[in-house]
C-alpha positions in Angstrom: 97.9 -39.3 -138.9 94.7 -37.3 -140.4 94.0 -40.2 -142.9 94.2 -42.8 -139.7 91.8 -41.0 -138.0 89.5 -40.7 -140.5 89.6 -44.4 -141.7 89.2 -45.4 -138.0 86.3 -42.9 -137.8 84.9 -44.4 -140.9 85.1 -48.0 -139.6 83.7 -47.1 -136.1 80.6 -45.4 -137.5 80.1 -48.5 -139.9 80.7 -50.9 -137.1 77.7 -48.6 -134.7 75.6 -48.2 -137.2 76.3 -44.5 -137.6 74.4 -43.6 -140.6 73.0 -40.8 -142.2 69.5 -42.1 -142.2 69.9 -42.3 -138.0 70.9 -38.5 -138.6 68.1 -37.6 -140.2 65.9 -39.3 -138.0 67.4 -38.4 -134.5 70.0 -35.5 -134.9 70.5 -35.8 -131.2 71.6 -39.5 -131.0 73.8 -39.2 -133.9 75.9 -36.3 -132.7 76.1 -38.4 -129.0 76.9 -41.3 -131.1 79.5 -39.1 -133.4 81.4 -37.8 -129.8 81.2 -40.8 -128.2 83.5 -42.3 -131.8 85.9 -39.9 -132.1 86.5 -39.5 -128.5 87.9 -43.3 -128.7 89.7 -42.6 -132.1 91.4 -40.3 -130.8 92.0 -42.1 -127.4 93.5 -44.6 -129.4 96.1 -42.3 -131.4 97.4 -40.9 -128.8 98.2 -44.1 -127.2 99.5 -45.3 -130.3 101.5 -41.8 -129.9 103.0 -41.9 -127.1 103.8 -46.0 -127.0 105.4 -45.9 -130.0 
């Protein structure tokens, strides 16, 4: 399950833009940007969890 999550992580953050450059420039944004991802990844396991 840990490697899901961090390949779903992984493609959300590409998909958004999520980069390190943005977290160097705006710390702030990246962290809301960072909760607001795995908040969804993990919405989306535990569906997959408990549907399955």
């Amino acid at each position: 399950m840990n490697e899901r999550y961090n390949l779903l992580i992984e493609q959300y953050k590409e998909k958004e833009g999520n980069t390190e450059r943005l977290k160097a420039k705006d710390q702030i944004r990246w962290a809301e940007k960072m909760n607001t991802i795995q908040n969804r990844v993990e919405e989306i396991i535990c569906t997959d969890f408990i549907y399955s």
